[in-house]
C-alpha positions as CSV (number, residue, x, y, z in Angstrom):
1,X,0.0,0.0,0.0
2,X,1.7,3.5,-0.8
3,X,0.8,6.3,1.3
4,X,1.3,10.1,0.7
5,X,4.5,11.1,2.9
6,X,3.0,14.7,2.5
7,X,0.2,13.8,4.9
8,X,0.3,13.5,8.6
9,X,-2.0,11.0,8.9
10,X,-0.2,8.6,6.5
11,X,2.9,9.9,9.1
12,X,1.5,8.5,11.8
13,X,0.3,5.4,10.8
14,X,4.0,4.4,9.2
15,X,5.0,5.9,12.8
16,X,2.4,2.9,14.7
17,X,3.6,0.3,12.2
18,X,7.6,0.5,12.9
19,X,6.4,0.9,16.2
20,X,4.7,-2.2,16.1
21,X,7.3,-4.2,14.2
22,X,6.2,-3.9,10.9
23,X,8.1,-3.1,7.9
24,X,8.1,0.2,6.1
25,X,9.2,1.4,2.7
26,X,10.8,4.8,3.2
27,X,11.9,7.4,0.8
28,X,15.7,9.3,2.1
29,X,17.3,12.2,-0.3
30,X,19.7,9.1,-1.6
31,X,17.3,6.0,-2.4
32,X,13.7,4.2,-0.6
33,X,15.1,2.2,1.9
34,X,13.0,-1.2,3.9
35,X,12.9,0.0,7.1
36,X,12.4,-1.0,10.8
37,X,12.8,-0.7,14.4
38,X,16.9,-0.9,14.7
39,X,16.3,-1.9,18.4
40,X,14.2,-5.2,17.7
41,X,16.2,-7.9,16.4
42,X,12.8,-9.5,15.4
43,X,11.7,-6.5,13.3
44,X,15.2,-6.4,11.3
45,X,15.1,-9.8,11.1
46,X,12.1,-9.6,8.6
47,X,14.3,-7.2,6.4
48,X,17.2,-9.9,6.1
49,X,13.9,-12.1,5.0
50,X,12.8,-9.8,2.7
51,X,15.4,-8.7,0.7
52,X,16.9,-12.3,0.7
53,X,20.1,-10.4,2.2
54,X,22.5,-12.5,4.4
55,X,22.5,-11.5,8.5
56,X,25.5,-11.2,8.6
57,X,25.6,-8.6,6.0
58,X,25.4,-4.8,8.5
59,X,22.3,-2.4,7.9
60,X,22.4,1.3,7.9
61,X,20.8,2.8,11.0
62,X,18.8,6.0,10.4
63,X,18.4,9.2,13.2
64,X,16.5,11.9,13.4
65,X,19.0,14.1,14.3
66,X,22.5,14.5,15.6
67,X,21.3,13.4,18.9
68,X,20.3,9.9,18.0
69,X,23.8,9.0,18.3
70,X,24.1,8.6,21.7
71,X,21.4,5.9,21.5
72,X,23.9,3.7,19.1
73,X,27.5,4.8,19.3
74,X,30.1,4.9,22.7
75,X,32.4,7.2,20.8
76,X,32.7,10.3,18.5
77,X,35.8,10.8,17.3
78,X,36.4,14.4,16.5
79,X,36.8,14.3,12.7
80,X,33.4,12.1,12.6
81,X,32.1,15.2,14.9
82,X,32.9,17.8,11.8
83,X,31.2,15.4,9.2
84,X,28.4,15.3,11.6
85,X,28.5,19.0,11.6
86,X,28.9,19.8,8.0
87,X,26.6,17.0,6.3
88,X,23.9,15.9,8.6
89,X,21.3,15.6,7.6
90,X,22.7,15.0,4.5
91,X,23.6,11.5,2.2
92,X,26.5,10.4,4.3
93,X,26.8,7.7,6.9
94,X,29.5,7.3,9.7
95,X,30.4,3.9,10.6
96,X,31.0,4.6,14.5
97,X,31.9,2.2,17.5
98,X,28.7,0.5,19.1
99,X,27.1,0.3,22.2
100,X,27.2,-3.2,23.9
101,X,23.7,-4.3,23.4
102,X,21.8,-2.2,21.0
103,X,21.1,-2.9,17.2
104,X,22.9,-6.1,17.0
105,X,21.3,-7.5,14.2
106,X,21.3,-4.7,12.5
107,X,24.7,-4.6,12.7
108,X,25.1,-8.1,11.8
109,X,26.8,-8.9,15.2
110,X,29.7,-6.1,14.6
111,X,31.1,-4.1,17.3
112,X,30.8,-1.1,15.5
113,X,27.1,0.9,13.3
114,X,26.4,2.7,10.5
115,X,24.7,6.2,11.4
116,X,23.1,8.2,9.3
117,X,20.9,11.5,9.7
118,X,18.6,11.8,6.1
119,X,17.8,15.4,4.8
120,X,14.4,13.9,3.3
121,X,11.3,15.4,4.9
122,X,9.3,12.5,4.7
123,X,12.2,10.8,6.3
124,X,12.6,13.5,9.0
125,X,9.0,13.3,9.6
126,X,8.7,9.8,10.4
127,X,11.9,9.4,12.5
128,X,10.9,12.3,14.7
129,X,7.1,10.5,15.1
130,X,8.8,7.1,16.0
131,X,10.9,8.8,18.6
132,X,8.4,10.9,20.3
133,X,7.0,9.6,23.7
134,X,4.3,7.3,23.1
135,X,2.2,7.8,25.8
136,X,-0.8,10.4,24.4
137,X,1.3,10.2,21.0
138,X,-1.3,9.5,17.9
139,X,1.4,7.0,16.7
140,X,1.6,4.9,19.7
141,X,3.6,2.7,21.0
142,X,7.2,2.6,22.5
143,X,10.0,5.1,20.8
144,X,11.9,4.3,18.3
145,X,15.2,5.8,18.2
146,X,16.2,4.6,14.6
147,X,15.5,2.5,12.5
148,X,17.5,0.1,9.7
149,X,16.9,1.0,6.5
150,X,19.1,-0.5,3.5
151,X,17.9,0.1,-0.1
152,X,14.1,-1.0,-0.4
153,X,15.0,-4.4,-3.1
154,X,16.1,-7.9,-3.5
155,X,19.7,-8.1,-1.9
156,X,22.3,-7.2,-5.1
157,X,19.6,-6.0,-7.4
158,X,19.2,-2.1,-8.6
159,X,17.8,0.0,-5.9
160,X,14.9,2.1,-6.4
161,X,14.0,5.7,-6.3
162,X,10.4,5.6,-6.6
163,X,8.0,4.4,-4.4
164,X,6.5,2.6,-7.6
165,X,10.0,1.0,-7.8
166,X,9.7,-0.2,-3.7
167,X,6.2,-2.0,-4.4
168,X,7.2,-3.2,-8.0
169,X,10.1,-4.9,-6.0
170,X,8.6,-6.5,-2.8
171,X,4.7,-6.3,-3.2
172,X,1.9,-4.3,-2.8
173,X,1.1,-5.6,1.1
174,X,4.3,-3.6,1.8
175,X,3.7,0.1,3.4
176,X,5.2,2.5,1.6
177,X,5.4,6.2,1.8
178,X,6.1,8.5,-1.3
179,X,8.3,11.1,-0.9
180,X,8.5,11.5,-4.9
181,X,11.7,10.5,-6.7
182,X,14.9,10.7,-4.9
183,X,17.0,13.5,-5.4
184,X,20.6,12.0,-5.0
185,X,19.7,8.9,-6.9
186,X,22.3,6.6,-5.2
187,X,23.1,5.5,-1.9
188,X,25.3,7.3,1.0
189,X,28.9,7.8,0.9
190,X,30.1,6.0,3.8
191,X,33.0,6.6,6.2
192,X,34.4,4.7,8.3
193,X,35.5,6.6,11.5
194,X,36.4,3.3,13.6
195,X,40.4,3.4,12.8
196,X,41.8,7.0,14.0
197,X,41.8,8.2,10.6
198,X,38.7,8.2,8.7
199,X,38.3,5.4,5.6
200,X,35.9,5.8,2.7
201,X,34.4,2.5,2.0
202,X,32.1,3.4,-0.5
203,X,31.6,6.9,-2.4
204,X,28.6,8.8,-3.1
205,X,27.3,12.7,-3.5
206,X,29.4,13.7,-0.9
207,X,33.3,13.7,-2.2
208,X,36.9,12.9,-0.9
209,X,37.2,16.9,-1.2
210,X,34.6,18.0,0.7
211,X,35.5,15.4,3.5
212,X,38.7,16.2,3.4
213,X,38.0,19.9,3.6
214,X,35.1,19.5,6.3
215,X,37.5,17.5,8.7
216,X,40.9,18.2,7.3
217,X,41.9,14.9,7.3
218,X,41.9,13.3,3.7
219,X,40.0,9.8,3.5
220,X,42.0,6.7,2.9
221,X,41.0,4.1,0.7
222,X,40.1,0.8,1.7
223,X,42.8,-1.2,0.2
224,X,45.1,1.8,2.1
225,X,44.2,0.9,5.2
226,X,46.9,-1.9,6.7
227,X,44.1,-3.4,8.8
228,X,40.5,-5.0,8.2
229,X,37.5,-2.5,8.0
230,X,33.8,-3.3,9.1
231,X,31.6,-4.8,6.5
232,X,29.2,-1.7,5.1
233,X,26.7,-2.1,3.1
234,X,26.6,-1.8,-0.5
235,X,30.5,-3.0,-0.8
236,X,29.9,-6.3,-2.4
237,X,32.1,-6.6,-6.0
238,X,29.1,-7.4,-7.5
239,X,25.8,-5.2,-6.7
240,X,23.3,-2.9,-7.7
241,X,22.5,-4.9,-10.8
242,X,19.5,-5.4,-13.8
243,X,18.5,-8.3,-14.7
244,X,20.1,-7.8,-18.3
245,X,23.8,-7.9,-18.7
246,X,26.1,-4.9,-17.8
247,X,29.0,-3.7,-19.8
248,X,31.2,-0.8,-19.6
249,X,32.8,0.4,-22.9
250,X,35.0,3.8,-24.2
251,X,32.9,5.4,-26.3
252,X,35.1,4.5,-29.5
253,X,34.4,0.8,-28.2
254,X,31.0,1.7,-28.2
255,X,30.6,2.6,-31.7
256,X,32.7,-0.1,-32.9
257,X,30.3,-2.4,-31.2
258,X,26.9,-1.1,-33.0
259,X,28.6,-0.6,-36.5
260,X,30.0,-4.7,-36.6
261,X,26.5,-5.9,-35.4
262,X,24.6,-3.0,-37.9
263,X,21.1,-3.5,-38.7
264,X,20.7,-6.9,-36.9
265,X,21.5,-5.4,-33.4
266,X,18.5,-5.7,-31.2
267,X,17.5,-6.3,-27.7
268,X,20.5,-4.1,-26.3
269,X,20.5,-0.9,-24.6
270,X,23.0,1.7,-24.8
271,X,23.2,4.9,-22.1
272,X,25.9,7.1,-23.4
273,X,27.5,10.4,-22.9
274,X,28.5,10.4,-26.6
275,X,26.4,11.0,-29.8
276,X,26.7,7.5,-31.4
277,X,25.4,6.1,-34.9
278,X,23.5,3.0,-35.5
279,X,22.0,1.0,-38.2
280,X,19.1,-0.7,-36.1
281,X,15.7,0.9,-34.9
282,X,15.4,-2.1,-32.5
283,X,18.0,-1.0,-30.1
284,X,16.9,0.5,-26.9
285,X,19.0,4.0,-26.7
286,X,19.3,6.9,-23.6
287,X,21.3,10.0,-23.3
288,X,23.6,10.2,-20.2
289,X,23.9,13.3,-18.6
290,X,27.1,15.2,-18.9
291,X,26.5,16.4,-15.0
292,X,27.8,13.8,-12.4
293,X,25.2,14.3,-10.6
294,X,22.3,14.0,-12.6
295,X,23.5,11.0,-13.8
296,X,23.7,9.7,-10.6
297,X,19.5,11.3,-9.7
298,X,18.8,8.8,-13.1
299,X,20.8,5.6,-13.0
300,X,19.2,3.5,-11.4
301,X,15.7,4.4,-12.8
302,X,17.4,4.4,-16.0
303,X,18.5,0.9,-15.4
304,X,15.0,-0.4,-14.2
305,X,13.8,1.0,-17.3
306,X,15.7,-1.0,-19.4
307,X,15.2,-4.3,-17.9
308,X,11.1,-3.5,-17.9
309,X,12.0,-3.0,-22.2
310,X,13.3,-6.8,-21.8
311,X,16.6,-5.8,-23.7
312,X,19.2,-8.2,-22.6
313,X,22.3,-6.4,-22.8
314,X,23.4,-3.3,-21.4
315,X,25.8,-0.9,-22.9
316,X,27.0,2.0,-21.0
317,X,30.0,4.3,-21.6
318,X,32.3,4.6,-19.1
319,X,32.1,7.6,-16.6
320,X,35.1,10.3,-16.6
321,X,37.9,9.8,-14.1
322,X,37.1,12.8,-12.4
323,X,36.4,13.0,-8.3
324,X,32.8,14.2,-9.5
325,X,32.0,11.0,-11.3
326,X,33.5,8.6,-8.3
327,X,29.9,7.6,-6.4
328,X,28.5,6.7,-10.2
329,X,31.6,4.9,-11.5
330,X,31.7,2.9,-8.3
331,X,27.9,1.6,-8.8
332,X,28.6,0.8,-12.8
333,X,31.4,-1.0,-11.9
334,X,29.6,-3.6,-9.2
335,X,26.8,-3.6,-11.6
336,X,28.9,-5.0,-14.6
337,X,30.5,-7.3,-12.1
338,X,27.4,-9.1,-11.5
C-alpha cells in the first residue's frame, strides 16, 4: 500500500507500524530504503527475510538528528564530529563504534554501526514520530530511536527511487510512503570513523574533497588501510545490478560495437555520454547526462527502465575519471560485475 509522505496522517500510521514491528518502505534524499525498528532484532530480522540479504551482512541505521547517536554509538571521534556537523542531515553515513547491546542485528553482530541522519522530509518526519514519547502520541507505542533501512530491493539487485520502484520490488502488502523521486539517486557515501583516521568505504554525493576539507583529514581508501575495516553495506564486488547484462565500454568501443553488429543489433541498450550512430531501430537508446550528478538522480531508474523493455544487454560508456564522477563509476562498476 503507498501512502502520501505529504500527509500527517499517513505519518503517523508508518509511525504505529515501525512501532509495532512492521516493515516500512521509506523514501531518504539518496534511495527508498526497507525500514524498521533498529532496536528489535525481530523487526530487522524480517528485512534480512525480505530482501533475501544474508545477517550477517550490516544495515544502515537511520536518526533523526545529531542526537540519535548517543542511542547507538560509545564514541565520537572528533573528525566524525565535523562530518556530523557539516553533512547531517545530509547522504553520508558514519560507521562509528557501538554500544554493547543495542542494534545487534542490525549490525550483523559487529562491534561497530552505521549512522546516518537523512535530509528527506518525509524521512525526517517519520523518525521524529517514531521517537516521540508514546504515551498520548497518535502514533503509539514505545519510541523508536532509529530504525535500519538499507535500499528497499532484493539483496544485489538495482535500488529504487520511486516508491512505484519499492512495491514493484517487494509487493503491494508492503507500506510504503512517497516522498516523490529521490534527489541523490544513489546511496550514501560511507565513512568509516572506527580506525583513528577516517576510511571511505564506499563513495557517493558527498566527495573525498569536501571530506577532506570538512575534517581536514583526507580519506583513505580501503585497500590503504593496513588493517581490516567493518563490512558496510553496498560493498559487495558485485551489486546494484539489472536483470540484463552490464558492460562498460569507451565510447570508440561503443561505436565499434553497434557498426559490426549493424542492422541486426536488437535487444541491447546503450546509455551514453557520446552521440553514437546505428543501423538498427530495434536498439533501446538513452542519453547520459554530462552532469555527475544527474547521472547519478537517473541511474538506477534508467536501469529499471531498461530491464522492464526486456533488452538483454546493457551498454554503458564509461564515466570520466574525475572526483565528481566517483559515487556513479563505483555503482557501474559492481553492476557490470554481477
Amino acid at each position: 500500500m503507498i501512502l502520501d509522505g505529504n500527509d500527517s496522517q499517513a505519518i503517523a500510521t508508518a509511525a504505529r507500524a515501525v512501532r509495532g514491528g512492521a516493515l516500512l518502505g521509506l523514501p531518504t534524499e539518496t534511495v527508498y530504503g526497507l525500514a524498521a525498528d533498529a532496536s528489535s532484532d525481530t523487526a530487522v530480522a524480517q528485512i534480512f527475510a525480505a530482501k533475501g540479504r544474508p545477517s550477517d551482512h550490516p544495515l544502515i541505521v537511520h536518526v533523526a538528528n545529531a542526537e540519535g547517536i548517543a542511542h547507538f554509538a560509545s564514541a565520537v571521534p572528533d573528525f566524525a564530529q565535523k562530518l556530523v556537523d557539516a553533512f547531517w542531515p545530509g547522504p553520508l553515513t558514519l560507521i562509528l563504534p557501538r554500544l554493547p547491546g543495542v542494534a545487534t542485528a542490525a549490525t550483523g553482530g559487529q562491534d561497530s554501526v552505521g549512522l546516518r541522519c537523512p535530509a528527506h522530509p518525509v524521512a525526517h518526519a517519520l523518525l521524529l514520530a517514531c521517537a516521540a514519547a508514546g504515551d498520548g502520541n497518535e502514533a503509539g507505542g514505545p519510541p523508536v530511536w532509529g530504525v535500519a533501512a538499507p535500499s528497499a530491493n532484493r539483496f544485489g539487485r538495482v535500488s529504487p527511487t520511486t516508491a512505484q520502484h519499492v512495491q514493484d520490488e517487494l509487493g503491494a502488502d508492503l507500506l510504503v510512503l512517497d516522498g516523490g523521486p529521490c534527489d541523490v539517486g544513489i546511496e550514501s557515501t560511507i565513512v568509516d570513523c572506527t580506525r583513528g583516521v577516517p576510511v571511505l568505504l564506499r563513495p557517493g554525493a558527498i566527495t573525498r574533497a569536501q571530506i577532506a576539507a570538512a575534517c581536514g583529514m583526507a580519506p583513505l581508501s580501503k585497500d590503504e588501510f593496513p588493517t581490516a575495516t567493518p563490512r558496510a553495506s553496498g560493498t559487495l564486488e558485485a551489486h546494484y545490478a539489472p536483470n540484463a547484462k552490464v558492460r562498460l565500454m569507451d565510447a570508440k568501443a561503443l561505436q565499434t560495437s553497434l557498426d559490426l553488429l549493424g542492422a541486426d543489433a536488437a535487444r541491447i541498450a546503450v546509455y551514453a555520454r557520446a552521440a553514437l550512430r546505428t543501423q538498427s531501430s530495434r536498439l533501446v537508446m538513452r542519453r547520459m547526462p554530462d552532469d555527475a550528478a544527474a547521472t547519478a538522480q537517473q541511474l538506477f531508474a534508467v536501469l529499471r527502465g531498461f530491464d522492464d523493455e526486456g533488452v538483454k544487454l546493457i551498454w554503458i560508456e564509461t564515466p570520466p575519471a574525475s572526483p565528481d564522477w566517483e559515487g556513479v563509476r563505483d555503482r557501474l562498476q559492481r553492476a557490470s560485475a554481477a
